[in-house]
C-alpha angles and dihedrals in degrees: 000000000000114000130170099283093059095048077052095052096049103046085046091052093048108027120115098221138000088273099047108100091142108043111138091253091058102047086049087054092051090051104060098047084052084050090047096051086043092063101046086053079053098059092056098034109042104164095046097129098170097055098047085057080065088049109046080053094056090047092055088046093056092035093053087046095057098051090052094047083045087057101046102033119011095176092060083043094056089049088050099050083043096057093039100040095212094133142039 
């Protein structure tokens, strides 16, 4: 389960400067941790329809991310694909 510390860890892994807590590459990161917890709620729960419309959210709003950062700077898209794993 994701608490504060981790969100901490990660934005502080992936943050550009000591102010940046919002940048693209973090809230994809986010993201995907929310995504990942998601799916592990899936695999007890199969039938839970109120919770995959969260994360089919969650998984338009990644996916939407990624296109822009693609188009802007493809260098910072392909690390993050590298350290998520989510393409190939």
């Amino acid at each position: 389960m994701l608490n504060l510390k981790n969100y901490d860890d990660i934005i502080k892994q992936f943050q550009f400067n000591k102010c940046d807590n919002g940048s693209t590459q973090v809230q994809i990161i986010l993201f995907s941790k929310k995504i990942a917890k998601l799916m592990v709620h899936f695999k007890i729960f199969k039938k839970d329809i109120h919770s995959k419309r969260g994360l089919m959210d969650a998984v338009n709003k990644r996916k939407k991310m990624l296109k822009y950062i693609k188009k802007n700077d493809f260098i910072k898209y392909k690390e993050i694909i590298n350290v998520l794993n989510i393409r190939k």
